[in-house]
ROLONU-635622 format. One line per 4 residues: number of its first residue (from 1); their letters; for each residue x, y, z of N, C-alpha, C, O. Coordinates in steps of 0.02 Angstrom, whole numbers, always signed. Each point is the difference from the previous one (the first is absolute). Layout:
<atoms>
NUM) a) X,Y,Z,X,Y,Z,X,Y,Z,X,Y,Z; ...
</atoms>
This chain:
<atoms>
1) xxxx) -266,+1845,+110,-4,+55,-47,-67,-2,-37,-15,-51,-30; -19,+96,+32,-62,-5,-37,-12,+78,-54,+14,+55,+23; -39,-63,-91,-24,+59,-30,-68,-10,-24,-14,-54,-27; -32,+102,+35,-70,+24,-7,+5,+36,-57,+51,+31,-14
5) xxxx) -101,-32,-19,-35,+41,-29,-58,+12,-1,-25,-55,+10; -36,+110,-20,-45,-10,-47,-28,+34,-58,+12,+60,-5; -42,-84,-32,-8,+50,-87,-92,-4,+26,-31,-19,+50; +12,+51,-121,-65,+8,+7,-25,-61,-27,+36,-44,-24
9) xxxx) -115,+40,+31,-41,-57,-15,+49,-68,-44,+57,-22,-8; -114,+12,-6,+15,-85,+12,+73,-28,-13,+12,-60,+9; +1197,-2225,+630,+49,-34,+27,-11,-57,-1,+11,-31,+52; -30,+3,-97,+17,-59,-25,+56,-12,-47,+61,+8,-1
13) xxxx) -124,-39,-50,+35,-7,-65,+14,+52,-19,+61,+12,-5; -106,+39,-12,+20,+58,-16,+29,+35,+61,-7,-24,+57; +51,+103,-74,+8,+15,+85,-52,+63,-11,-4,+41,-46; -33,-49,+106,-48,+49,-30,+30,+88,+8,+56,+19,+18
17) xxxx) -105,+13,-33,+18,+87,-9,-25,+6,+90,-47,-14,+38; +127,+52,-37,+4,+51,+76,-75,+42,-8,-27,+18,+53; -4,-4,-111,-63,+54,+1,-48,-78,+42,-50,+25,+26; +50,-57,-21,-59,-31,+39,+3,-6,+66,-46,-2,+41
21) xxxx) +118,-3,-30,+0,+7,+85,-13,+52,+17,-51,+10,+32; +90,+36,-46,-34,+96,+23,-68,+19,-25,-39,+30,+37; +27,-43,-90,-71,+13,-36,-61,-26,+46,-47,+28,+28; +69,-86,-34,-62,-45,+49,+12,+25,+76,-57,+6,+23
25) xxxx) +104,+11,+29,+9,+6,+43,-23,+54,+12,-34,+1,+52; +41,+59,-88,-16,+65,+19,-87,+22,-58,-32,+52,+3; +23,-97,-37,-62,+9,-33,-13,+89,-24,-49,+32,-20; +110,-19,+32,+1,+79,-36,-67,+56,-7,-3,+47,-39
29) xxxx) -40,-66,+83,-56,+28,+15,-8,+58,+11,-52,+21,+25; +134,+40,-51,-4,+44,+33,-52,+59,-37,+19,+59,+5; -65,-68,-32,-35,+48,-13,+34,+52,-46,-20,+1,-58; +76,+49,+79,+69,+22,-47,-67,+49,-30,+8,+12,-59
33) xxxx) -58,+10,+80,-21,+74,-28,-2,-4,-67,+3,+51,-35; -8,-108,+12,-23,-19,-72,-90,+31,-12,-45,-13,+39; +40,+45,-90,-41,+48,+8,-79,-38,-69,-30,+24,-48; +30,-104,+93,-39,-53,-40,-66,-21,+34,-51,-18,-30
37) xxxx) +61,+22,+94,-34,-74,+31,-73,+41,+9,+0,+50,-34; -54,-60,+68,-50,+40,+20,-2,+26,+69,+52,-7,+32; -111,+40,+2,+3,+23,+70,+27,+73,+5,+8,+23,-56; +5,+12,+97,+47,+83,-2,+36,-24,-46,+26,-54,-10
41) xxxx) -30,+130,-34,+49,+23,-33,+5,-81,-57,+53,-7,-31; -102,-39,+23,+2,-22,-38,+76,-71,+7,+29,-38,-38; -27,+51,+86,+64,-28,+20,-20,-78,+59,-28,+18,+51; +38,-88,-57,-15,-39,+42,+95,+0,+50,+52,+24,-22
45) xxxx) -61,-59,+92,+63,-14,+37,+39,-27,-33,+60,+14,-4; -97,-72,-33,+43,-59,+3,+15,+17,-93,-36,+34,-37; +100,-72,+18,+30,+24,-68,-31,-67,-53,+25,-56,+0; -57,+66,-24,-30,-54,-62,+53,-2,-47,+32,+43,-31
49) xxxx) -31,-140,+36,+74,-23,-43,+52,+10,+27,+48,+32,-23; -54,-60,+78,+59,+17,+42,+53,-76,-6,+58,-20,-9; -142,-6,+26,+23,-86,+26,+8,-27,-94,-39,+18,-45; +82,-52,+39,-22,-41,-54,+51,-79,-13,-1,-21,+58
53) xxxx) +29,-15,-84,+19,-67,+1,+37,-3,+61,+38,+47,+13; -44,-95,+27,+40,-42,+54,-50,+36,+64,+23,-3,+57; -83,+33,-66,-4,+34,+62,-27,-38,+63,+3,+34,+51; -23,-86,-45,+12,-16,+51,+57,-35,+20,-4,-59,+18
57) xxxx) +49,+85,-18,+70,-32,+29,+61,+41,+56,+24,+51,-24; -7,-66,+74,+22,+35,+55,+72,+11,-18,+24,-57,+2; +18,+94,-16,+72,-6,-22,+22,-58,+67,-38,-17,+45; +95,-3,-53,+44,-67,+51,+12,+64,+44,-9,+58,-19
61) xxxx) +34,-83,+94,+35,+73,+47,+53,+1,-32,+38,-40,-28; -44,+138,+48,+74,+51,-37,-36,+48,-10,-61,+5,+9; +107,+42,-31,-19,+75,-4,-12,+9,-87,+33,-28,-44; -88,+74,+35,+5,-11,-78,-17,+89,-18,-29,+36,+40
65) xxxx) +49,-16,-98,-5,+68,-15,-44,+13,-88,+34,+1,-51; -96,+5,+49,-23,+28,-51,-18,+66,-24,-25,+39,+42; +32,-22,-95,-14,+81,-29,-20,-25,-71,+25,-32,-46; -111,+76,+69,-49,+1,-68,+1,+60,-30,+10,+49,+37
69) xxxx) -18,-40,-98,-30,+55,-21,-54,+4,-22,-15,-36,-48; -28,+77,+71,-68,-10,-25,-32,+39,-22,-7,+49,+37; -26,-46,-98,-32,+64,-48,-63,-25,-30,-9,-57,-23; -38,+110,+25,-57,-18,-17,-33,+65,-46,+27,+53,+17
73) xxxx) -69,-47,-60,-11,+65,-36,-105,-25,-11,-27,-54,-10; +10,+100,+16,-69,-40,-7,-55,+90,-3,+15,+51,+31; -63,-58,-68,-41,+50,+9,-82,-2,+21,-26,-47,+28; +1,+93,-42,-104,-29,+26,-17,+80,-53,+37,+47,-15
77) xxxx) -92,-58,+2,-34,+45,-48,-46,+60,+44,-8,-4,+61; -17,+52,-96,-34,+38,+38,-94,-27,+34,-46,+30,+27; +56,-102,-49,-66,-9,+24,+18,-55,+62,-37,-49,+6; +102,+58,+47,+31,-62,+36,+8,+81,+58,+31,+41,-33
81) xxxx) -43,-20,+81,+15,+30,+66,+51,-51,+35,-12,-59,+8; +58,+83,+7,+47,-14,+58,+12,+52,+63,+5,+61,-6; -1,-102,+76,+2,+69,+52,+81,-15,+21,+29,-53,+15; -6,+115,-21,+93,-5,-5,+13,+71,+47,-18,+58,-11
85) xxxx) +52,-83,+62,+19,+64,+37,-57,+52,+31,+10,+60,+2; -64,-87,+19,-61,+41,+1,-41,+22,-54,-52,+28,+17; +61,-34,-72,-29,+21,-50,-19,-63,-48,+25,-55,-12; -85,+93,-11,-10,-58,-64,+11,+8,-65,-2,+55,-27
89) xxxx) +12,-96,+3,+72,+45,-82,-25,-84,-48,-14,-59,+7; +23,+113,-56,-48,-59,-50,+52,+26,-62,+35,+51,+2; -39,-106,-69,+56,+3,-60,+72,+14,+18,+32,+50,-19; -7,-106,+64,+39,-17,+18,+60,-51,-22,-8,-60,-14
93) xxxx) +78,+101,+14,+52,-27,-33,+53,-16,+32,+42,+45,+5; -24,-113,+27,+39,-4,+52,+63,-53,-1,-19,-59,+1; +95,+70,-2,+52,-13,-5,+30,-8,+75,-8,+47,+39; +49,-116,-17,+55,-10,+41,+42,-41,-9,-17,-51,-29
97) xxxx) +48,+55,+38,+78,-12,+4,+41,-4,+103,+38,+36,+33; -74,-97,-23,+20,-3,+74,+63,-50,+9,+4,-41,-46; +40,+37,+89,+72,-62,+22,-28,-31,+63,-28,+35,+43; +33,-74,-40,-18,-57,+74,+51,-29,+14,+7,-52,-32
101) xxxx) +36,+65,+69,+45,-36,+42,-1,-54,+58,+36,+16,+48; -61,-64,-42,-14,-48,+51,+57,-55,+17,+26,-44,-35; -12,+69,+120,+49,-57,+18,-55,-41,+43,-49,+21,+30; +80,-108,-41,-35,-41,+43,+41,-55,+35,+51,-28,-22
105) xxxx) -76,+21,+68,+33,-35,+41,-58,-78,+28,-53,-4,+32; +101,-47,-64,-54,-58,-3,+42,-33,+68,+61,-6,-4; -85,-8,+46,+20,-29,+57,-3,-110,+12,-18,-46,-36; +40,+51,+88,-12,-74,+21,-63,-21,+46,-17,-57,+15
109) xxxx) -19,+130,+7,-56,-15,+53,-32,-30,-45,+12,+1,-61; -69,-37,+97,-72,-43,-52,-48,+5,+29,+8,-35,+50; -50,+54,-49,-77,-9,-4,-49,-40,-5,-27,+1,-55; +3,-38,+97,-34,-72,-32,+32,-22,-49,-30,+4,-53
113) xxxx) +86,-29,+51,+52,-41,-56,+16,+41,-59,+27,-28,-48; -42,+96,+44,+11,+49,-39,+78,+41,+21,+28,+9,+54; -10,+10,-123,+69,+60,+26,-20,+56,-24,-33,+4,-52; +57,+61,+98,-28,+68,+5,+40,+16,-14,+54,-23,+18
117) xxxx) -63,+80,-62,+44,+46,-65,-22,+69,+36,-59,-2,+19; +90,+58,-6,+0,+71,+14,+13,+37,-42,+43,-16,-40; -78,+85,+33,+20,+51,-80,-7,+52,+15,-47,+4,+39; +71,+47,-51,-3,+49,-23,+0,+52,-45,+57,+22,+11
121) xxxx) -85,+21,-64,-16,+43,-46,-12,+46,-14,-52,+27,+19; +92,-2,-55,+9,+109,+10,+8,+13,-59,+57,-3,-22; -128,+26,-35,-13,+26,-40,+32,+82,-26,-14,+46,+38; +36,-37,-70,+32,+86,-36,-11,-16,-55,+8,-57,-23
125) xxxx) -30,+110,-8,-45,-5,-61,-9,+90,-24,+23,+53,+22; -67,-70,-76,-27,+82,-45,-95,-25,-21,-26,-55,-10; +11,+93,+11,-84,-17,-5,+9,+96,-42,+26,+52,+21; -69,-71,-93,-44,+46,-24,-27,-3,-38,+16,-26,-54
129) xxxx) -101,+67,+77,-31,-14,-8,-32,+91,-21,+17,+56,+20; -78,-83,-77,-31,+72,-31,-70,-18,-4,-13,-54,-26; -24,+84,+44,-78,-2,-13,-29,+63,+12,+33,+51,+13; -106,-54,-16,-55,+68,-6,-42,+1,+61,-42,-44,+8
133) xxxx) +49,+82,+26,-43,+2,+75,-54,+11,-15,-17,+49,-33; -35,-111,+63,-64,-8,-28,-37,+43,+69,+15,-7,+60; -74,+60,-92,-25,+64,+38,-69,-43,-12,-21,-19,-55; -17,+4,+140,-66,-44,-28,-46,+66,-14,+6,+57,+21
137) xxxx) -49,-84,-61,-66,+15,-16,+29,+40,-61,-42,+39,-23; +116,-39,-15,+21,+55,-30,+54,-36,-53,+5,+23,-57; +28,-70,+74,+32,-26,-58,+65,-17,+26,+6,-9,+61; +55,+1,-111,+65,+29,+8,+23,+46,-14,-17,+32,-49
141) xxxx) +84,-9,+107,-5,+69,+0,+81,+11,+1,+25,-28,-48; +13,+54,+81,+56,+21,-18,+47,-76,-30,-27,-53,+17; +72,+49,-44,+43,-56,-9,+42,-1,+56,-21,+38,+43; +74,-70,-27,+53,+6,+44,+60,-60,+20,+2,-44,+44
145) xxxx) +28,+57,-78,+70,-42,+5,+43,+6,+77,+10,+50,+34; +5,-109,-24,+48,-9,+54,+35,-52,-6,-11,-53,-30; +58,+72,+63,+63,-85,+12,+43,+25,+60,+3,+51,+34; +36,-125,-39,+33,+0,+91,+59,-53,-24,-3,-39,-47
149) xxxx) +52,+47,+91,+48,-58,+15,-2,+25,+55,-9,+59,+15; +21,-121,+31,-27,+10,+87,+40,-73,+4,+33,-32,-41; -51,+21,+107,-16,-63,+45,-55,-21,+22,-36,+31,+39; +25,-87,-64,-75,-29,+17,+7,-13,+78,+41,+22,+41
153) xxxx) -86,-59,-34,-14,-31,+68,+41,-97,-1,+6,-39,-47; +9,+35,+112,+51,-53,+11,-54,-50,-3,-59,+17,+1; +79,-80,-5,-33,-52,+5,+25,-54,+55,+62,-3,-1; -90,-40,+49,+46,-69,+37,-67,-51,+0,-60,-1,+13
157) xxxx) +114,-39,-36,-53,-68,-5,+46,-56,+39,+58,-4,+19; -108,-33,-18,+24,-121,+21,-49,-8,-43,-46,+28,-29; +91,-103,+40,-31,-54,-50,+17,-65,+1,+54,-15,-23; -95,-36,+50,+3,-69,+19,-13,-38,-73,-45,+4,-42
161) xxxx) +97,-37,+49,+4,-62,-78,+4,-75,+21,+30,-16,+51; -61,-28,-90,+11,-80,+11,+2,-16,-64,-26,+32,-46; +55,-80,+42,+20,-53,-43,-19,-72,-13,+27,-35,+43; -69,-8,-91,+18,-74,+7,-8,-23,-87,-38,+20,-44
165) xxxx) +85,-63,+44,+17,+9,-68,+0,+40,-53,+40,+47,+6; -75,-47,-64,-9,+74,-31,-46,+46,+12,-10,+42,-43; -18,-41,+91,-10,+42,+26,+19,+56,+65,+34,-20,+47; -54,+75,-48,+30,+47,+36,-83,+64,-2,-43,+20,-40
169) xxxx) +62,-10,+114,-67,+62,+13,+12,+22,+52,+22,-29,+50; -40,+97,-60,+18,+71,+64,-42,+12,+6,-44,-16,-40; +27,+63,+117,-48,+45,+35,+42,+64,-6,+57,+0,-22; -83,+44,+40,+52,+79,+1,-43,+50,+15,-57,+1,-23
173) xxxx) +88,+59,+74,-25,+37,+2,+37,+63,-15,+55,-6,+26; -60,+69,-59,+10,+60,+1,-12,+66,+19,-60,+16,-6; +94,+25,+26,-37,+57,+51,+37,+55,-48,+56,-7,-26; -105,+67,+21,+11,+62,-23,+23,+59,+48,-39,+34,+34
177) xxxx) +87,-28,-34,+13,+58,+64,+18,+79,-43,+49,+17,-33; -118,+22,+54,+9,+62,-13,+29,+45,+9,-34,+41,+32; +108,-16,-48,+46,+23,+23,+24,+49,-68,+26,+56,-1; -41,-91,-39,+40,+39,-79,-13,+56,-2,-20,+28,+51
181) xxxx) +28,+5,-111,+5,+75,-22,-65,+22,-28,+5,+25,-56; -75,-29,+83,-67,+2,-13,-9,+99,-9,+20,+41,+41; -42,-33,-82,-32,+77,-19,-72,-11,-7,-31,-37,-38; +8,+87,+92,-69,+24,+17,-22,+27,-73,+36,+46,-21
185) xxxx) -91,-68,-25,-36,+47,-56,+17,-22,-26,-51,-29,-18; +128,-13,-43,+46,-5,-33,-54,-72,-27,-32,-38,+36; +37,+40,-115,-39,-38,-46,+72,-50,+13,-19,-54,+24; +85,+57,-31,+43,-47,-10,+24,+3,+74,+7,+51,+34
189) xxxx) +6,-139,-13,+26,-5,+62,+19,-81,-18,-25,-44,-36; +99,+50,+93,+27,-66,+3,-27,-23,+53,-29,-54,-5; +30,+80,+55,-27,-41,+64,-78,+8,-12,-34,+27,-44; +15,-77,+128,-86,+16,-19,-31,+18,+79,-60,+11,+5
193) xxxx) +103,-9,+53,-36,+61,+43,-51,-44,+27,-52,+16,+28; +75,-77,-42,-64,-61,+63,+34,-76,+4,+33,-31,-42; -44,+21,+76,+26,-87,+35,-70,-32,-27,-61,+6,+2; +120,-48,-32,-47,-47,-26,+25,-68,-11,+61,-2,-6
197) xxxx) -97,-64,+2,+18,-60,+18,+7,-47,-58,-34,+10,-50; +64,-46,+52,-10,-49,-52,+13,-87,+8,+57,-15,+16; -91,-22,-24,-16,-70,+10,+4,-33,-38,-40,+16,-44; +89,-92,+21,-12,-17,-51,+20,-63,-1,+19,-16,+56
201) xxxx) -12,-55,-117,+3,-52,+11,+16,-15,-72,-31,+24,-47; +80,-63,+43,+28,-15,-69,+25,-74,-11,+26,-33,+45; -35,+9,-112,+8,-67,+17,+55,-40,-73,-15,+30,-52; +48,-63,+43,+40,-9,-45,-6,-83,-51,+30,-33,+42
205) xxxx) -37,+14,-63,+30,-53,-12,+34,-4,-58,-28,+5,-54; +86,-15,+61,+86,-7,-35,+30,-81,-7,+27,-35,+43; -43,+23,-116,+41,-58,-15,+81,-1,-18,+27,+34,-44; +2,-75,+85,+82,+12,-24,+20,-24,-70,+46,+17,-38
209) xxxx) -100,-65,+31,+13,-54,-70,-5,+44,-58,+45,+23,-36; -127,-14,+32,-6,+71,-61,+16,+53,+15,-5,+19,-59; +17,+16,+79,+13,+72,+54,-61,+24,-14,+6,+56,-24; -59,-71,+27,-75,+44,+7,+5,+21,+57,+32,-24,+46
213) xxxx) -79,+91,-46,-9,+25,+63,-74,+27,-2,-6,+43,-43; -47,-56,+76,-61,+16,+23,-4,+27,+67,+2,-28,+54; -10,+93,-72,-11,+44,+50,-69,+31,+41,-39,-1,-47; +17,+15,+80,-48,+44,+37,-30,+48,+63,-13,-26,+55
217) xxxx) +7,+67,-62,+0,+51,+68,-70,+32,+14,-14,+43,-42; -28,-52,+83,-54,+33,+33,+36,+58,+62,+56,-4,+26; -91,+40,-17,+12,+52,+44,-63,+62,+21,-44,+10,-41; +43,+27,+101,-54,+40,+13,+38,+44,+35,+45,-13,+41
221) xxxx) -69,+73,-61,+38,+64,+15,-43,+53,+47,-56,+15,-22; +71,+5,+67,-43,+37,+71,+43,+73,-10,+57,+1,-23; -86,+43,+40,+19,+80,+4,-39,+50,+47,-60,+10,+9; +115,+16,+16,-10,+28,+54,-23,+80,-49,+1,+11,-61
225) xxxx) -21,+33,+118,-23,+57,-26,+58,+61,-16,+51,+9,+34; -65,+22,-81,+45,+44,-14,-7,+69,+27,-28,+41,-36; +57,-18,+108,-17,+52,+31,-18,+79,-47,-45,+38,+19; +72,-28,-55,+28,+77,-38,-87,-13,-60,-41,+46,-4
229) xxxx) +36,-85,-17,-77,+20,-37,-64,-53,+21,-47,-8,-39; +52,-23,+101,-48,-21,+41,-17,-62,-41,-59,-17,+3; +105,-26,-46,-39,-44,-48,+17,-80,+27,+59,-16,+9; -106,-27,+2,+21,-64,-4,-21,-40,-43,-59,-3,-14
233) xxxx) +107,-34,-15,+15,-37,-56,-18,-73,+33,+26,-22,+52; -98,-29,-108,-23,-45,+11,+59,-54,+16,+59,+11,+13; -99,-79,-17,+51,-60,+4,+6,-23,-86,-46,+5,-41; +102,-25,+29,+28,-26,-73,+28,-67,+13,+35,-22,+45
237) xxxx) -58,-2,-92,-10,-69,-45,+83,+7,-53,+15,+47,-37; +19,-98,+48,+55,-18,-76,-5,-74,+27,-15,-32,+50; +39,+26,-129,+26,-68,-21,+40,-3,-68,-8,+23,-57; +45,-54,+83,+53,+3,-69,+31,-75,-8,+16,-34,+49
241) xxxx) -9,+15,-115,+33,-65,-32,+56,-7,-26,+23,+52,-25; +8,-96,+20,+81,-3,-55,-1,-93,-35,-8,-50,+34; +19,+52,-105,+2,-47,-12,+79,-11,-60,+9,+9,-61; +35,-31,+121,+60,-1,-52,+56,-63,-1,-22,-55,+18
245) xxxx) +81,+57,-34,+23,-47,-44,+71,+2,+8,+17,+48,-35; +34,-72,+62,+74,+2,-1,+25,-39,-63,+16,-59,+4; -11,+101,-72,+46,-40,-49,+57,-20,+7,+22,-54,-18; +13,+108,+51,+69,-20,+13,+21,-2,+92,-44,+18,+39
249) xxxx) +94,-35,-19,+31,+30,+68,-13,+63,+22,-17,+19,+56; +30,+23,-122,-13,+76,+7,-37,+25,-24,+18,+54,+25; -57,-41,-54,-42,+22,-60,-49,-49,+22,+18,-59,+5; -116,+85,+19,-44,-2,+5,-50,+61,-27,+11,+61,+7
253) xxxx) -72,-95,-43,-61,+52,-3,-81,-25,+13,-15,-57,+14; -27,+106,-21,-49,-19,+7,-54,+45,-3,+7,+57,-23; -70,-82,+50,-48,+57,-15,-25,+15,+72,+13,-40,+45; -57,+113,-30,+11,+15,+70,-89,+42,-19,-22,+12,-56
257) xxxx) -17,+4,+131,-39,+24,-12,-34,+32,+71,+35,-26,+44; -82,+65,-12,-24,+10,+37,-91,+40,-22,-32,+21,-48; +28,-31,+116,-87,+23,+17,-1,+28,+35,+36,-27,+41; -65,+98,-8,-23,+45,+32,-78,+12,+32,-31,+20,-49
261) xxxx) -5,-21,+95,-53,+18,+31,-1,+35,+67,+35,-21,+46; -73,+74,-40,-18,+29,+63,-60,-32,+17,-46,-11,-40; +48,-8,+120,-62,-39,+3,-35,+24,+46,-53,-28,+12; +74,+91,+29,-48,+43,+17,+34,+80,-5,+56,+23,-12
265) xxxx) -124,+5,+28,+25,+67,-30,+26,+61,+49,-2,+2,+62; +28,+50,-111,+42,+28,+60,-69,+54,+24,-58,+8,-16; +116,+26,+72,-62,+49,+50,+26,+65,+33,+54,+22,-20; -84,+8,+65,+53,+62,+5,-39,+64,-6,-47,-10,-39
269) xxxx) +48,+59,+57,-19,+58,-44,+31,-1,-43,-40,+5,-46; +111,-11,+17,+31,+31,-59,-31,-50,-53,+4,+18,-59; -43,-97,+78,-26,-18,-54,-40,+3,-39,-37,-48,-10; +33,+118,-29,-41,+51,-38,-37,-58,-53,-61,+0,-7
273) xxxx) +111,-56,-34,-33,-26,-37,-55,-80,+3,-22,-45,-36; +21,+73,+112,-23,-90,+6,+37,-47,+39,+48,+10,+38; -80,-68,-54,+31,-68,+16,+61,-4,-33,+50,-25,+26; -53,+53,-98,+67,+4,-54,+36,-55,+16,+51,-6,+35
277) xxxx) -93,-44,-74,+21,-79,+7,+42,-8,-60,-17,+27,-52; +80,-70,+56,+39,+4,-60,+1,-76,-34,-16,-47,+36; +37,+35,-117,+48,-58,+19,+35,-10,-66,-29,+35,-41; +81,-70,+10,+36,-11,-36,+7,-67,-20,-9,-50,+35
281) xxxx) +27,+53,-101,+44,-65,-25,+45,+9,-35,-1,+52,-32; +59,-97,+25,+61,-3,-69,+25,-58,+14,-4,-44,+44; +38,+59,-105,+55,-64,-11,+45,+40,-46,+3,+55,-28; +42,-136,+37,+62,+28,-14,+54,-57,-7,-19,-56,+17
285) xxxx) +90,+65,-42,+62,-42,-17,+47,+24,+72,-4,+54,+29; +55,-120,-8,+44,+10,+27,+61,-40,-29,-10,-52,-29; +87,+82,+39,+53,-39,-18,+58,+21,+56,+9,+57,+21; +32,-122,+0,+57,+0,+29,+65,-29,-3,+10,-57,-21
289) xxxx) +32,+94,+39,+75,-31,-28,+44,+1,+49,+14,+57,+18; +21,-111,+17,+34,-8,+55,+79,-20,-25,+22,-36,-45; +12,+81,+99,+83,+23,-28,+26,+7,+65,-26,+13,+55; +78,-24,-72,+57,+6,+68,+41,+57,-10,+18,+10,-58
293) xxxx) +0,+31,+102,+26,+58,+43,+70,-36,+36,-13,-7,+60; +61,-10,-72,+53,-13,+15,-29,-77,+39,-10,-46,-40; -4,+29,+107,-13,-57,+36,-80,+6,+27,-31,-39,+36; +9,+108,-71,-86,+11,+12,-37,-26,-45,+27,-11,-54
297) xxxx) -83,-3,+61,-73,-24,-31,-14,+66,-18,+20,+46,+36; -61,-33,-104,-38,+64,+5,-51,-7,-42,+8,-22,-57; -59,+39,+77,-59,-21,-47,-42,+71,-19,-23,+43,+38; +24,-48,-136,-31,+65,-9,-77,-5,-28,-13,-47,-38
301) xxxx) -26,+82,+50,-70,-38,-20,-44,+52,-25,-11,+46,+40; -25,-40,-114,-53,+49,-20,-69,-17,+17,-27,-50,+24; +7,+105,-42,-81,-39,+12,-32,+67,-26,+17,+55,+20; -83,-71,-84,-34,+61,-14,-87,-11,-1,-26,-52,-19
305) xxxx) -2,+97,+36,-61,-32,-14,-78,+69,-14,-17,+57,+18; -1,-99,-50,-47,+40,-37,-85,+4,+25,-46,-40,-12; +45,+82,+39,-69,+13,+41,-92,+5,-37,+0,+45,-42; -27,-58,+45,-69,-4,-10,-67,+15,+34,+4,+9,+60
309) xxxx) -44,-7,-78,-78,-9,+40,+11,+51,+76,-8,-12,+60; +27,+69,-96,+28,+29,+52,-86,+42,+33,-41,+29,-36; +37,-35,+82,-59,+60,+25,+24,+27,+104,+21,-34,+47; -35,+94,-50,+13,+57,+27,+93,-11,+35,+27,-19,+52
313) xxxx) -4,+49,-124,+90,-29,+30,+11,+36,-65,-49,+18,-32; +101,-7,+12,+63,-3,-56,+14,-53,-43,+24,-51,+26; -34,+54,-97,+26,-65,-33,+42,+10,-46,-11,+38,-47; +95,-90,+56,+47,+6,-29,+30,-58,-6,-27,-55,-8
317) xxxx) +103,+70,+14,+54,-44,-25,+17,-14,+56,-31,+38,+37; +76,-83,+3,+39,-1,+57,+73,-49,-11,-8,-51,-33; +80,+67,+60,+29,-64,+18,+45,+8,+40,+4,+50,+36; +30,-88,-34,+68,-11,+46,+57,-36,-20,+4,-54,-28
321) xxxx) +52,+104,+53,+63,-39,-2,+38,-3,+61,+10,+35,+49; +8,-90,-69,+17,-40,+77,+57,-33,+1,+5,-41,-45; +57,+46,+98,+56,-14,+20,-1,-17,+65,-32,+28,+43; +74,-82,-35,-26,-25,+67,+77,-63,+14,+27,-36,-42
325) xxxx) -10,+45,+117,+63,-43,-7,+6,+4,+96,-27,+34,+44; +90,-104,-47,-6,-20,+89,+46,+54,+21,+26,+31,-47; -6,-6,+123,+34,+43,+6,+57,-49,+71,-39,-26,+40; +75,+18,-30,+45,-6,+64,+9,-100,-33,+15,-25,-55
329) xxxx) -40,-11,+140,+9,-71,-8,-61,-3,-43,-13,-60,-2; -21,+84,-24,-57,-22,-60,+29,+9,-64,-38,-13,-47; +89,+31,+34,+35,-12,-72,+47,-35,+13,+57,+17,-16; -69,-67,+44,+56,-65,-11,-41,-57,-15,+26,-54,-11
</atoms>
C-alpha cells in the first residue's frame, strides 16, 4: 500500500539469551529498507547494529525462530543531496518501521571443524519518507512525501562457527535476492531491486565466571547493479562492537556500537552524484531478559543507538527489538 503526495516548494553459568544463537547465526544483515545507511537511495545492504553481544557464536543444532522489530528515524539538511528512486532529493525526513522474521536452521554438518547454521529472512515493513527535489543549477524544488508498507526483498544466508574455550568465531555469508515489492521513481521503498552480497566474521569472547561478553564483527558488503535507474552501489565497510555483562541468569546489559565506510565509489549512469562515498558512526545501550514460555527458552533483547559523523547518508536514531526462541527438538 503506498500514498504520495506532492505540495509546492520546499550456557554456562549463566544460560545464555536464545538472541545469541539466532542473532549471531543469522547476523540479521537484512538491510530491512531502513532508510540510514549510504549508496542508492542512501540506503547500504547490510543492516548496521544488527550484530551485537554473543556475536560470534553459532546457536547448538535445532531449529530456532527470531522476530525483530526495527525502526530507525533520521534526517540530512538541504546542503546533504541524496539520489533516491532516480532522483536527487535533498532536506530529507525519513521514518521506518520494518519486522524481520528469520528462521534458522543450525545443523550437524562442519566445515573444517566448524558447524553450519542456515537462514532465512523476510522483511515487511512501512518506510516514509519527505524531502525537496533538488533541480541542479536551480535549487530545491517541489517537496514530496511518500510512504509504503510492502515486502522487502528476502534474504538466505550460512554460517560456520568454532569454539575453544571462551572463545567462539564465525564466517558468514548473506545474499540479497531481489524479488520484493520495488517501485520504479518512488522516494520510499522496502526492497532494493539489486543482489547484493555480504561477508563477514565475528568473534566473541564470553566468560562464564563474570558473565562478560566481548564482542566483534568486521564485514564487506558487494552490490550488484540496480536495473530500473542504471545505478551501482560501491563496496561497504561495517564494523560493529558489544561490550556486556550477565548480572543475573536473566537479566544482562551493556554498551553496543558500530562504524560505517564505503570504500569505493558507486558508478552507473544513474550515478548523477559521484563516487557518493558514505560513512557513519554511533553508539549505543543494549539490555536482555531471558524467561520461559511453558518448557521454552525465550530471549528478549533491546538495543538503541545513536548515530554521528554522519557524511553523504541520513543521521538519526536506530534500534531493535528482539525475540528469539528454539522451535521443535531445539526447545528441549
Amino acid at each position: 500500500m503506498r500514498r504520495e503526495r506532492q505540495t509546492a516548494s520546499p550456557a554456562n553459568r549463566y544460560r545464555l539469551p536464545l538472541a545469541w544463537a539466532v542473532g549471531s547465526a543469522l547476523a540479521l544483515s537484512v538491510l530491512a529498507a531502513a532508510p540510514a545507511n549510504a549508496a542508492e537511495s542512501g540506503v547500504g545492504f547490510y543492516l548496521l547494529g544488527s550484530k551485537g553481544p554473543m556475536a560470534g557464536i553459532v546457536p547448538p543444532p535445532g531449529a530456532y525462530i527470531q522476530n525483530d522489530l526495527y525502526f530507525y528515524s533520521g534526517s540530512a539538511g538541504a546542503n546533504r543531496d541524496l539520489p533516491i528512486g532516480g532522483q536527487i532529493v535533498a532536506n530529507i525526513d525519513a521514518h521506518a518501521y520494518i519486522n524481520l522474521t528469520t528462521g534458522v536452521w543450525s545443523t550437524e554438518w562442519q566445515v573444517l571443524g566448524g558447524n553450519v547454521a542456515l537462514l532465512g529472512i523476510l522483511p515487511i515493513g512501512s518506510q516514509d519518507v519527505s524531502a525537496a527535489v533538488s533541480i541542479p543549477n536551480v535549487g530545491l524544488g517541489a517537496a514530496v512525501d511518500d510512504d509504503v508498507f510492502t515486502i522487502g526483498d528476502p534474504v538466505l544466508g550460512a554460517q560456520i562457527g568454532w569454539h575453544s574455550g571462551n572463545f567462539h568465531w564465525n564466517v558468514g555469508a548473506l545474499v540479497n535476492v531481489p524479488v520484493g515489492d520495488y517501485q520504479q521513481g518512488e522516494i520510499a521503498n522496502v526492497a532494493f531491486n539489486r543482489w547484493g552480497a555480504d561477508l563477514s566474521a565475528a568473534l566473541t569472547w564470553l566468560d562464564p565466571d563474570t558473565g562478560i561478553d566481548l564482542s566483534g564483527a568486521i564485514g564487506f558488503t558487494f552490490n550488484g547493479e540496480n536495473p530500473d535507474t542504471d545505478y551501482t552501489t560501491g563496496t561497504e565497510f561495517h564494523a560493529e562492537w558489544a561490550l556486556s555483562k550477565n548480572f543475573t541468569q536473566a537479566f544482562s546489559a551493556g554498551l553496543v556500537g558500530y562504524y560505517y565506510q564505503q570504500i569505493t565509489g558507486d558508478s552507473g549512469e544513474g550515478a548523477n552524484l559521484g563516487d557518493f562515498k558514505g560513512r557513519v558512526a554511533a553508539l549505543g545501550a543494549t539490555a536482555a531478559y531471558n524467561f520461559q514460555v511453558g518448557a521454552t527458552p525465550v530471549s528478549f533483547r533491546a538495543k538503541v543507538y545513536h548515530e554521528f559523523a554522519a557524511e553523504n547518508r541520513l543521521e538519526g536514531n536506530a534500534g531493535y527489538l528482539t525475540l528469539s526462541f528454539p522451535i521443535g527438538a531445539g526447545a528441549n
